[in-house]
PLY file of the C-alpha trace (Angstrom):
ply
format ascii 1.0
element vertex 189
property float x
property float y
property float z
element edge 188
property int vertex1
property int vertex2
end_header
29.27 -50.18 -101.46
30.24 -49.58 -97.82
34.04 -49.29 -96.95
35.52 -50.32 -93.56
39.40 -49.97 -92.67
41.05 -53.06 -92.39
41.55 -52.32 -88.86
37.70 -53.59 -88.55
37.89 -56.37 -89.73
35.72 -59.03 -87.77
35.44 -62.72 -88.30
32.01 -63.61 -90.77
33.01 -60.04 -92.62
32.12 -60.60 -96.38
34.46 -58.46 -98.10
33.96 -57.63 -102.10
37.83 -57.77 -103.80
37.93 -57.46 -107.22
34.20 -58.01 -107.83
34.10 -61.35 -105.81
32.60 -61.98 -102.32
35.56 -62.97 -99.60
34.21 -63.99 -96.28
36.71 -62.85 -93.29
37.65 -66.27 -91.47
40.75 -65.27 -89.69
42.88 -62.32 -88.72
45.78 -60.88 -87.50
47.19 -57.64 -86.57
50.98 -58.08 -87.21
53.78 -55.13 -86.41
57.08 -56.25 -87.78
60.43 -55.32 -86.24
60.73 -52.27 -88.95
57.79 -51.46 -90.79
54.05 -50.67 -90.57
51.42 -52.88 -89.18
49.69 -55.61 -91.55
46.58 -57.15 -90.96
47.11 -60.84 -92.27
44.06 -62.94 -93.07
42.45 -66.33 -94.07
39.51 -65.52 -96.47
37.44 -67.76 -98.06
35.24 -67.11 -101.39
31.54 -66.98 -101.04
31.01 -68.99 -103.86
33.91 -71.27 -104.36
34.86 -72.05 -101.09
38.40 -71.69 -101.96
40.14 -70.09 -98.89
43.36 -68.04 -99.20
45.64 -66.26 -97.29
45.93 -62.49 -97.43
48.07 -59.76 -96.28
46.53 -56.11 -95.61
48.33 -52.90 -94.48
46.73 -51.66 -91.69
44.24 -48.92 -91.88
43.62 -49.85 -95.52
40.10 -48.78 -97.18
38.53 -52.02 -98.54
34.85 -52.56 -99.52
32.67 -54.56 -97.50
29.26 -56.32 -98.89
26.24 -56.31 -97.43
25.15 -60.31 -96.72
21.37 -60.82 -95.97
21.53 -63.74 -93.58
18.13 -65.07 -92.68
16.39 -68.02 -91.40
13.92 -69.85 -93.91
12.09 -72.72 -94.34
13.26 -75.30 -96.80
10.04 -76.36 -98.36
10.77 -78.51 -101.54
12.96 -79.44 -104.30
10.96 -79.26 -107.56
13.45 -80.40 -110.00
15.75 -77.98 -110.82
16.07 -76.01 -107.79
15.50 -76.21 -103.84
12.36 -74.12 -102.80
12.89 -71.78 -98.98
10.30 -69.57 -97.69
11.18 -66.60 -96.03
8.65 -67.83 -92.18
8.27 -63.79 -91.69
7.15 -62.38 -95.01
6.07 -65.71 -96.82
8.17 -64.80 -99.83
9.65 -67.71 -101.57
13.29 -68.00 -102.81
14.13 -70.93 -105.47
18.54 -71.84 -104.95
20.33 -73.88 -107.57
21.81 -77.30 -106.57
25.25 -75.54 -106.86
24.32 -73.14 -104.28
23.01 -75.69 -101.97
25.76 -78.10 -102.97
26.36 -80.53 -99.62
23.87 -79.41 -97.87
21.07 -80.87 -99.46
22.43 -84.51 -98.36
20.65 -83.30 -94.58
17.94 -81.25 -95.79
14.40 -82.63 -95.28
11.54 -80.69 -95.93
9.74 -78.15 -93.35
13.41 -78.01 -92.14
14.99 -74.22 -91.08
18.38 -73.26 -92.72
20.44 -69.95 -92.57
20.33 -68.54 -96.56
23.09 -65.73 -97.43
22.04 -63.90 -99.49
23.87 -60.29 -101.58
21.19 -57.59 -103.37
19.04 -60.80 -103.83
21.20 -63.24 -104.89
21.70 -66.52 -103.06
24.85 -67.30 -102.05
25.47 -70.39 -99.86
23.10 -72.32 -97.04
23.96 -72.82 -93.84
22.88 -75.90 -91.84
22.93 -76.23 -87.71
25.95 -78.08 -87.06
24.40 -81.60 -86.95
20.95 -82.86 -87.54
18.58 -86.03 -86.77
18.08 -88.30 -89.92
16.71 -91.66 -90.45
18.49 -94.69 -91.21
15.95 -96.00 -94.18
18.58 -99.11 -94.98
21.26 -101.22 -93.37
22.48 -103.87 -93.03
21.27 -106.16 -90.15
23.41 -105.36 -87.10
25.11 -108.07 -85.33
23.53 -108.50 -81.88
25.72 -108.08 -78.71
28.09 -105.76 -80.64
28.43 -102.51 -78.99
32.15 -102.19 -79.94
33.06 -99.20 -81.30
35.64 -100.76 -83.34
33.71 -101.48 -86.80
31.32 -99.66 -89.07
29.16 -100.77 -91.65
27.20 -98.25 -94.68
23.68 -97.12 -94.02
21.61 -95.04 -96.20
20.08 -91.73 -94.53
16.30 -90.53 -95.29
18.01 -87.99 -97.54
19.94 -90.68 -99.66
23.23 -89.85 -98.32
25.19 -92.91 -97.58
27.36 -92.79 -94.11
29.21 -94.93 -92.13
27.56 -96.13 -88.89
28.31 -98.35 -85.52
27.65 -102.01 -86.95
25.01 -102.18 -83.89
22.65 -99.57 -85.75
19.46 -100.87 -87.40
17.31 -99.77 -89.95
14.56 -97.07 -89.03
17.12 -95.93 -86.14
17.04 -92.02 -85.71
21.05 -91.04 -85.55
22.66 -87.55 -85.19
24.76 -86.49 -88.18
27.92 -83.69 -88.44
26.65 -81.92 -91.38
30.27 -80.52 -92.07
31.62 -83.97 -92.47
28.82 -86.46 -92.78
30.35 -88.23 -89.75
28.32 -90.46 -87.49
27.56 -88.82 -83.79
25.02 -91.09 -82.24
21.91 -92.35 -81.50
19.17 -90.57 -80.83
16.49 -91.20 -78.43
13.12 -90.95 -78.65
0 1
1 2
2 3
3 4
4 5
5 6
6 7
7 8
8 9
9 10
10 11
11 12
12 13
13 14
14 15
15 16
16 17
17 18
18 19
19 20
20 21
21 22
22 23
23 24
24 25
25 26
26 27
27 28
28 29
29 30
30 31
31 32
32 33
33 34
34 35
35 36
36 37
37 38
38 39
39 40
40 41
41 42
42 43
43 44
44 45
45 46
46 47
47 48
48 49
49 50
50 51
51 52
52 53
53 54
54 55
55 56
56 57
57 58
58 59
59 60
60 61
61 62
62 63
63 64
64 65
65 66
66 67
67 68
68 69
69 70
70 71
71 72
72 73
73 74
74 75
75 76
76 77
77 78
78 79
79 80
80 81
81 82
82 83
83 84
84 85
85 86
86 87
87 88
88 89
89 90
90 91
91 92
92 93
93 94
94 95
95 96
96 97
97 98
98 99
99 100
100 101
101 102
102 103
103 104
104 105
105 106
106 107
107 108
108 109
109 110
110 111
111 112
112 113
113 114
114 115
115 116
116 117
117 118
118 119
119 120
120 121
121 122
122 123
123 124
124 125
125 126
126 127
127 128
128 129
129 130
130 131
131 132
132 133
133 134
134 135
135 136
136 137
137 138
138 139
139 140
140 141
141 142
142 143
143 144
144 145
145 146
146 147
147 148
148 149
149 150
150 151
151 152
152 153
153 154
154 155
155 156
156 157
157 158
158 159
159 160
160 161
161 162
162 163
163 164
164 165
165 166
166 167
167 168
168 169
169 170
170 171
171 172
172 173
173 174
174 175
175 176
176 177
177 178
178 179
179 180
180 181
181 182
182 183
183 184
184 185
185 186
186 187
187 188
């Protein structure tokens, strides 16, 4: 495996510590009063998502993974595992539910996702930061109310249950956070 100095260190770095994959999230060159330089750093693991705080001396060898990040095509889920096709080489890549975890509550098929993947292996999907669903059931909305003040549960084409503007009505295309689930509007078609 490659090796990079700590002093490189770049946010979206995927560092392997200990055999696990750390992705780089946040750094800092520090120079104490008396001492030598640190690097500190928020890292987060690949898999887990469990992020932690670490300390580095500066100019310290560590090894750095190579992450295969490329766009595919999510085509299907076929039981057991969510089905992407690479759109450039046609290969197809089956991912586990625990891979895809989340991410499948705003995944509809034909859809493009960023898949990370290391000698192979998937790793963890990445969705744009919001995307256009469906609302496929809801209650009926009261008419006239275009407070924002209360929210009622609607079910997305996906499944996924979020909370929407009471005004919303069934077969209403909304924009939704995919980080949080949260609610970001209408949209018009």
């Amino acid at each position: 495996m490659p090796t990079i100095s700590t002093n490189d260190l770049k946010n979206g770095t995927v560092l392997d510590l200990d055999g696990q994959l750390w992705q780089v999230i946040w750094f800092q060159h520090h120079k104490p009063g008396k001492g030598n330089t640190v690097v500190r750093s928020k890292i987060k693991n690949v898999l887990s998502g469990k992020i932690v705080d670490r300390t580095f001396n500066a100019d310290t060898k560590v090894e750095s993974a190579t992450v295969d990040r490329r766009e595919m095509q999510y085509l299907y889920h076929d039981g057991e595992a969510f089905v992407f096709m690479d759109t450039v080489s046609y290969d197809q890549l089956n991912i586990s539910e625990e891979i895809v975890g989340d991410a499948k509550d705003y995944m509809l098929e034909n859809q493009m996702a960023l898949v990370a993947t290391h000698d192979g292996n998937p790793l963890y999907i990445e969705l744009p930061a919001s995307v256009e669903l469906e609302i496929t059931y809801t209650e009926p909305g009261l008419q006239g109310d275009r407070s924002s003040a209360g929210t009622k549960p609607a079910t997305l084409e996906t499944g996924k249950q979020i909370q929407v503007p009471l005004f919303i009505e069934q077969g209403t295309k909304v924009k939704v956070d995919t980080r949080d689930g949260s609610y970001l509007g209408r949209v018009n078609a």
